[in-house]
Structure formats: C-alpha cells, structure tokens
MIVOZA-359831 format. One line per field, with one value per residue (C-alpha): residue in one letter; x, y, z. Coordinates in Angstrom, 3 decimals. Example, Ala and Ser with C-alpha at 12.3 -4.5 7.8 and 13.67 -1.06 7.14 Angstrom:
! MIVOZA-359831
rest	(A, S)
u	(12.300, 13.670)
v	(-4.500, -1.060)
w	(7.800, 7.140)
! end
This chain:
! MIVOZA-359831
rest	(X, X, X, X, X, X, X, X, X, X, X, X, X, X, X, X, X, X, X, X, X, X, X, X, X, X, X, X, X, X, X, X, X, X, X, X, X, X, X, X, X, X, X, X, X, X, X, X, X, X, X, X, X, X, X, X, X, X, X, X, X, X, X, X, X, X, X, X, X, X, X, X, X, X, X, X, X, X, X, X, X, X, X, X, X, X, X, X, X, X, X, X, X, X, X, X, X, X, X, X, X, X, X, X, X, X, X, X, X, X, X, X, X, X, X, X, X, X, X, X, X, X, X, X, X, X, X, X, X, X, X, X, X, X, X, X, X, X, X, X, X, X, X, X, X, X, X, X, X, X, X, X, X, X, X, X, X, X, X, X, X, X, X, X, X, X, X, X, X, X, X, X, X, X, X, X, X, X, X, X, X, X, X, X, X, X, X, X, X, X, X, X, X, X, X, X, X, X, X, X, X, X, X, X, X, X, X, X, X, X, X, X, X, X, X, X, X, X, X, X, X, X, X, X, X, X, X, X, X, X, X, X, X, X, X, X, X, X, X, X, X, X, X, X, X, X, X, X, X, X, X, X, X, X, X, X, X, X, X, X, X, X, X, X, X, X, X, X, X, X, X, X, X, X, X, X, X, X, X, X, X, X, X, X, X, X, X, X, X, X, X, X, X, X, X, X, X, X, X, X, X, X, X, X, X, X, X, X, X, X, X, X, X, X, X, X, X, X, X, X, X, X, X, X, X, X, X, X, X, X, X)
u	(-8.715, -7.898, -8.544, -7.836, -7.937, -6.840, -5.029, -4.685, -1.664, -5.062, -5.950, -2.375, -2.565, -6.024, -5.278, -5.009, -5.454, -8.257, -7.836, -10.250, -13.011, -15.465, -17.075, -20.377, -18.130, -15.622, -18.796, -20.215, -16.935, -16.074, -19.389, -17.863, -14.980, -16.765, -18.723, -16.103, -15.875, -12.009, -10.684, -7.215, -4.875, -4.652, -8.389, -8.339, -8.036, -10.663, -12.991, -12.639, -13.496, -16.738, -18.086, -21.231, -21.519, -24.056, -27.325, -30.909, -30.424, -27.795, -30.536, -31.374, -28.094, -26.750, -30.045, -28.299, -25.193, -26.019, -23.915, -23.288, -23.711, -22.909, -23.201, -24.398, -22.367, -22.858, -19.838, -22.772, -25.657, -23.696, -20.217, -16.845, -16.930, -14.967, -17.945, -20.339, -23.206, -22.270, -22.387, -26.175, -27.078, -25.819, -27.341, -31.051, -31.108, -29.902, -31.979, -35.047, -33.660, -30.309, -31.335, -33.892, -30.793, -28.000, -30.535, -31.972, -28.478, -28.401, -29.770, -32.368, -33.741, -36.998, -38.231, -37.111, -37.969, -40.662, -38.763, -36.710, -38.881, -40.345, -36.968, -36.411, -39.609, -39.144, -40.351, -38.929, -39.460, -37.649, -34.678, -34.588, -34.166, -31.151, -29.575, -30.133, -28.450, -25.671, -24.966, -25.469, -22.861, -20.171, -20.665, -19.177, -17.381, -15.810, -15.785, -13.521, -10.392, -11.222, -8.346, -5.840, -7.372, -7.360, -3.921, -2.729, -4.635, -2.944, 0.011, -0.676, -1.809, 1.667, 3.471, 1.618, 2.556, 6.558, 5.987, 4.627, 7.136, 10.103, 8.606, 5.642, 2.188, 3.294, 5.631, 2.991, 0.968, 3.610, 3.909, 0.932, 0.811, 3.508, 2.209, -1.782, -1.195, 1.063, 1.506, 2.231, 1.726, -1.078, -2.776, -3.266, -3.771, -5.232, -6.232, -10.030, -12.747, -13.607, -12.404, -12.843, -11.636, -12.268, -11.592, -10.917, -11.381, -9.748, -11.988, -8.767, -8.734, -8.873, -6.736, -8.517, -6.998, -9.583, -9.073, -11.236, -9.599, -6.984, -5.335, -8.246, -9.348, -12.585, -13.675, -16.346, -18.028, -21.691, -22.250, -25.301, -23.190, -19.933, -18.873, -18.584, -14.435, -14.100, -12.638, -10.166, -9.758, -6.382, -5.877, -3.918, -3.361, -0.646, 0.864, -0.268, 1.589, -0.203, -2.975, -2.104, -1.400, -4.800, -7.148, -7.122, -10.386, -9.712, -6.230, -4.553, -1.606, -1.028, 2.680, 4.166, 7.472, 8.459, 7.509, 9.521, 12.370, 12.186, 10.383, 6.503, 6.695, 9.698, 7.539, 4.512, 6.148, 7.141, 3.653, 2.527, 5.633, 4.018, 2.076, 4.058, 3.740, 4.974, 7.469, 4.269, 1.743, 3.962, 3.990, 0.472, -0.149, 2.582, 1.212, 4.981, 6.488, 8.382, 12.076, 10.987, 10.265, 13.217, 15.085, 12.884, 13.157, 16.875, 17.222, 14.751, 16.329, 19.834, 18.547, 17.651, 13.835, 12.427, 13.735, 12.811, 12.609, 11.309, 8.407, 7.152, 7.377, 7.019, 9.152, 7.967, 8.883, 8.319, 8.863, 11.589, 11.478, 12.860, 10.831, 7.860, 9.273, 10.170, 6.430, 4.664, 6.741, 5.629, 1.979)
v	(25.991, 25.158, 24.269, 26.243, 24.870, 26.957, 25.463, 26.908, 25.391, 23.751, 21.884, 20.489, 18.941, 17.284, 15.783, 12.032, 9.263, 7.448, 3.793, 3.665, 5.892, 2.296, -0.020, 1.467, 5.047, 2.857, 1.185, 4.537, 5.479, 2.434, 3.320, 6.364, 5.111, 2.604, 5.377, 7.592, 7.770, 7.153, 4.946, 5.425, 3.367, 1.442, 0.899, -0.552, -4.517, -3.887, -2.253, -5.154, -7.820, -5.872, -4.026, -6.127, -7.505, -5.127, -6.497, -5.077, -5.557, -3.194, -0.473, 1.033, 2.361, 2.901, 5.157, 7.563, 8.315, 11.712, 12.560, 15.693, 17.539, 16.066, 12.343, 10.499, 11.056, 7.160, 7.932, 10.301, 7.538, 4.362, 5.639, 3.991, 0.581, -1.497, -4.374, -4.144, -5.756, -2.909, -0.338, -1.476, -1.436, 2.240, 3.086, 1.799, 3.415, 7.027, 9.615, 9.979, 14.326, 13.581, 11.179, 13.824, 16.131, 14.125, 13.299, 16.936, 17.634, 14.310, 14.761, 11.609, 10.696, 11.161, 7.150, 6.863, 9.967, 8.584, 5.727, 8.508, 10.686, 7.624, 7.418, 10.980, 10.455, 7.754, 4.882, 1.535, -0.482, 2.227, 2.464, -1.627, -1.672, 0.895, -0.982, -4.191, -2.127, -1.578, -4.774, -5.793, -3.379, -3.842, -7.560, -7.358, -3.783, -4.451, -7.578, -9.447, -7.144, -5.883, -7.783, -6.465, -3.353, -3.218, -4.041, -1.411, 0.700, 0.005, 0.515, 3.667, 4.432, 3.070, 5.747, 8.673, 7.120, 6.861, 10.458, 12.246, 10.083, 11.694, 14.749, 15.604, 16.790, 19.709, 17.010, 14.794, 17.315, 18.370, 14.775, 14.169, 14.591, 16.583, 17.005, 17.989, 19.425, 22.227, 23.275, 27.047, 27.071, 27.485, 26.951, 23.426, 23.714, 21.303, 21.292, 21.320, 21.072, 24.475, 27.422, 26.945, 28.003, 26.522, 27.188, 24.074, 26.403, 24.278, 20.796, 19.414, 17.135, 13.477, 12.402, 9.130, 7.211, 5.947, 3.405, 4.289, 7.849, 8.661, 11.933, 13.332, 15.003, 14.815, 16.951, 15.225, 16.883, 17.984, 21.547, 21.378, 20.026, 22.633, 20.394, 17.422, 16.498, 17.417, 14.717, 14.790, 11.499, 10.406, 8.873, 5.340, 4.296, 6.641, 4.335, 1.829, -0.972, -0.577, -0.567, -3.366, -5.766, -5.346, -6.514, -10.527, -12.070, -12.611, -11.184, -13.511, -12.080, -13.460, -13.539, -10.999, -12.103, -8.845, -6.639, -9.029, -8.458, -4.832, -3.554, -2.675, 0.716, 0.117, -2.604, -0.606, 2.222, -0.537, -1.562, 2.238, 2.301, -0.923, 2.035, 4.583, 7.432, 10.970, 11.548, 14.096, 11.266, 8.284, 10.481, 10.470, 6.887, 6.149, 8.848, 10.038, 13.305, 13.986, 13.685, 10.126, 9.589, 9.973, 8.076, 5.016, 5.573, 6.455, 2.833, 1.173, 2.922, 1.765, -1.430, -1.666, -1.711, 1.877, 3.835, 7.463, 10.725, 13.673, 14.547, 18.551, 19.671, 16.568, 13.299, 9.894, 7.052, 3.628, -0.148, -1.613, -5.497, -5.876, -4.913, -6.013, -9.529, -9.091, -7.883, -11.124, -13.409, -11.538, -11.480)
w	(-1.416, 1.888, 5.760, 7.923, 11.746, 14.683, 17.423, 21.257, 23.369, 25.258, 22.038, 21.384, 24.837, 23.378, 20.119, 19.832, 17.063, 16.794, 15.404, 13.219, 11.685, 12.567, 10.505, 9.315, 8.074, 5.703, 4.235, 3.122, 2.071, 0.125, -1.918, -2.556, -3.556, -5.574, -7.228, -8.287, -12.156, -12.083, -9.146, -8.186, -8.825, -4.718, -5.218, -8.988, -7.632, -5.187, -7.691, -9.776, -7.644, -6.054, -8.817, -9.666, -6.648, -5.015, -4.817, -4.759, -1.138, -0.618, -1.909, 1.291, 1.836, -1.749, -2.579, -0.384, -1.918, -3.873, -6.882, -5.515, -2.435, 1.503, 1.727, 5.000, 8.093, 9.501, 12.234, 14.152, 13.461, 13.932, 15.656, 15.191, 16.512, 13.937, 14.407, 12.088, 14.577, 17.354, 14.496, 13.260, 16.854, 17.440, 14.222, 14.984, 18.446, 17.306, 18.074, 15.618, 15.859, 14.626, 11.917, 10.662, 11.068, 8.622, 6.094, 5.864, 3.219, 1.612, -2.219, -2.723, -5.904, -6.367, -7.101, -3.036, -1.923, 0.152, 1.736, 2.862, 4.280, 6.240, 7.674, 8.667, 10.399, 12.426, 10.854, 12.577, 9.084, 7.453, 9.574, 10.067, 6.026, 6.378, 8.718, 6.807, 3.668, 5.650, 6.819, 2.574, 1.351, 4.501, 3.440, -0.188, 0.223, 3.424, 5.258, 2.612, 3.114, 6.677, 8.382, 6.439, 6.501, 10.423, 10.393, 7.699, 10.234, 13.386, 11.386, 10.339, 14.131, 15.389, 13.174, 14.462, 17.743, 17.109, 15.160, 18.414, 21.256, 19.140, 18.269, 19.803, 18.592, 16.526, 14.847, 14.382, 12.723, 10.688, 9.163, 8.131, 4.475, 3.184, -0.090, 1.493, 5.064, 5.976, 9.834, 10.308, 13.921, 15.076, 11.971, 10.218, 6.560, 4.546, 0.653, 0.888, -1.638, -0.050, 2.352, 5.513, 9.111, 12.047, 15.610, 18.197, 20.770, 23.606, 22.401, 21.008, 17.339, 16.524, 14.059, 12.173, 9.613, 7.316, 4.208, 1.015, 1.051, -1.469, -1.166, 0.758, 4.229, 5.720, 9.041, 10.965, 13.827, 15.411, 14.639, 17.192, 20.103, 20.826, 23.050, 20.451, 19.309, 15.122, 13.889, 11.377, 8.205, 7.406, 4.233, 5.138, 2.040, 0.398, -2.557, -4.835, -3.306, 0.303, -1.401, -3.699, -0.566, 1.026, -1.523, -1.049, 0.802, 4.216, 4.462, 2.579, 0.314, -3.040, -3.419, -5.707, -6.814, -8.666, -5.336, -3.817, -6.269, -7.220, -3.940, -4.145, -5.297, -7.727, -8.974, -9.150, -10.754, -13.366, -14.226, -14.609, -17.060, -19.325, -20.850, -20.928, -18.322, -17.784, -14.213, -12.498, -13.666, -12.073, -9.027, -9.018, -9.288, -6.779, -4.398, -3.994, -4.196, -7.780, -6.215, -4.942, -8.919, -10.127, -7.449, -8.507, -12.450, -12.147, -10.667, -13.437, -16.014, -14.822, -14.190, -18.005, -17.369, -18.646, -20.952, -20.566, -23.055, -23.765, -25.261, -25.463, -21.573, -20.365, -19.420, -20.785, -18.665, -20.925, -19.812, -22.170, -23.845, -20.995, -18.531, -20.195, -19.978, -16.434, -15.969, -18.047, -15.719, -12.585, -13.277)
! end
C-alpha cells in the first residue's frame, strides 16, 4: 500500500525541512516505540534502560496510546518546539475545539473513559494532569538521550541540505529512503499502512526527521484548516549503529572498541551474526539494502569472522570462534 502525494511546480518551490518534529511529538512516539511488541534492533538499548521506568505518574498521557486505531497528534496540541516547558505551555492553551477534535479518534479504555471525556470538555484539572503526564514520560523516555538525539537530528537536517544545494528538491526527494519512497515526478510514493492520495495543491511539504521511527512515514496535517502545511516524518535513524550511539544519558558515548575497529555497521552486522542470521534478515537489522550485505559479510567472512552457508532458499551468516572471541573482548 502506498502514498501517494501530488506535487505542482508551486509546491516544489515550498518544501523545506523542518528540524525537528518538537519535543512533546517524540514523547508520544517514544511510547509507541516503547509499546511495540518487537522493538527494532536501534531501539533495543533504549528499551532496556526505560522499560520499567514509567511511573503511575506518567498515566495521563500513557492511557492514551490505543492499541489500535490513530494515536494522539501532540505536534497540533503542543507544536514542535524541542523544549519541553514551551511544548506544555502550547499544549495547555490549545483551543478547547481542537482538543475535543484529536481525541474524538483516540480509542480510550473504558477504566479512564471519564477522565477523558473531562478533557475533551474542557476541564482545566484534566488537561493540567495531561500536561503533567507529558512532562513524566519526556522525563524518562526522552530527556536522557535528547542531546544526542538533537544532534543526530541536525545531522540528518544538514544532509537534506547538501542533498538539495547539489541537486535540488526533486533530488532531495528522490533520496529520501530508497528502499520506502520512490519519486515519479510529480508523484511521491511512500509505503503506507494504507492507500492514500493527496494533493499539496500549491501549500508546499515539510520534510521532518523524527527519532522513534524505524522504517516508517507519518503525514501530519489539519484536515479542518486547507491552508495548514502536511507535514511529512523522516525516519533519522536508518541503522543499528546510529541508533546504537545515541542511547547513553546525557550524550555521553560509551566507547566501542570493535565499532572502532570493524566500523559500526560491520560491527553490528557481527553481533547479529553471534546467532546466526540469514543475508535479507541482516539487512533488516542493519536497515541496509541486500547489496550493502554482502559487501559487509564478504569482508567478515574474509576477515575470518562469519562463516556463511546455505540452508534451503536461504543464506546463513554465522559468527565463527573467532568472531565470537573478537565479540566477548568488545563487549
């Protein structure tokens, strides 16, 4: 399934990157990350050290993440400022119409239905104790990691930047995701969860890297305001080893001496090895494209450090004695 989004020449002219998706939007979709029933393999470390850690008074705001169906759109209730403190004060002066409006999708269990319904409403205790939910989960979710994070960001932004001064927009689209996006001008295409078209119709597109994404688009915008920008979420984190590198309190780095040896992804494509993994399974984990496998198990396997065979239809990639050495002495 895809998405479909229709670009004029007038809309090219528009696009730009945003440099972040704000504060209050990664929290939400850091619990969604968190609540996935497999993380992948970027998010594994971070899972690990928050999973736990979410107290009763994170409630407010974890009581409306639905298993199923839309989640909560906190970009329109608390915009993008990457401060947490501007994003709670957006949030608790929205308007009382458009907080009715995002909730009105949002599946709620019935033991808080109530609470919710006081906060569609209006009620200032109600929306005081979302906000204060926020603030709970951004602390443990977020906050720890959101240096790095911001940086890996403004990375990411500073690509898109180099991407479109060499090539322009259409190049910029074009390099998005290789393996997700496809631009057939005028069209972007984008695997979706579900078909979709949409027309910019001279508003333009903002392209927003976001951090808990993996392998995912989102498209944001106000389908009561046609005036209103769609906006559309970038996965930053494409491989294991970005990912790896961001998840140390306060931005500090522990060293890794085998990343430093073998290169992060080499070294990450070791560890997936220790186990035993197949080449379209190592892509994957690595969040590469299969030719970019076999460049980095070629070198492992002449390097001595994976062995690899097959088995049915598949290729089996294992860590050797080896490797598994090299791999205790790393960790």
């Amino acid at each position: 399934m895809v998405l479909r989004i229709h670009f004029t020449a007038e809309d090219l002219a528009r696009t730009r990157v945003a440099g972040t998706i704000g504060a209050a939007a990664e929290t939400y979709y850091s619990l969604e990350m968190l609540n996935r029933r497999t993380v992948p393999l970027p998010f594994q470390r971070w899972r690990a050290a928050v999973a736990g850690r979410l107290g009763e008074d994170t409630g407010p705001l974890t009581t409306l993440l639905p298993g199923r169906g839309p989640g909560l759109d906190l970009l329109a209730l608390a915009g993008d400022s990457p401060d947490i403190d501007h994003a709670v004060e957006a949030l608790l002066r929205a308007p009382r119409t458009r907080v009715r409006r995002e909730l009105e999708p949002v599946a709620v269990g019935s033991a808080h239905m109530s609470w919710a319904r006081a906060l569609a409403a209006g009620d200032a205790d109600a929306r005081r104790s979302l906000a204060a939910g926020l603030v709970a989960c951004h602390r443990v979710a977020v906050a720890p990691y959101w240096a790095a994070s911001r940086s890996l960001l403004d990375t990411v932004r500073a690509q898109y930047a180099r991407t479109f001064l060499e090539g322009g927009v259409e190049a910029l689209l074009a390099a998005l995701s290789p393996l997700l996006v496809r631009w057939r001008p005028p069209v972007l295409e984008v695997r979706y969860p579900r078909p979709v078209e949409v027309h910019l119709g001279g508003r333009g597109l903002v392209l927003v890297p976001t951090l808990f994404s993996w392998r995912a688009f989102s498209l944001l915008y106000d389908p009561y305001d046609d005036a209103s920008v769609p906006r559309l979420t970038v996965p930053a984190v494409t491989e294991p080893a970005t990912g790896a590198a961001l998840w140390h309190p306060d931005g500090s780095r522990a060293a890794d001496p085998l990343g430093a040896l073998l290169g992060r992804t080499r070294a990450a494509a070791l560890r997936a090895a220790a186990d035993g993994c197949s080449t379209t399974e190592l892509a994957a984990r690595l969040g590469v494209s299969l030719a970019a496998v076999s460049q980095h198990t070629k070198a492992l396997r002449e390097a001595r450090l994976i062995t690899t065979s097959r088995r049915g239809g598949s290729v089996l990639h294992m860590a050797t004695a080896l490797g598994r050495e090299l791999l205790a002495g790393g960790r």
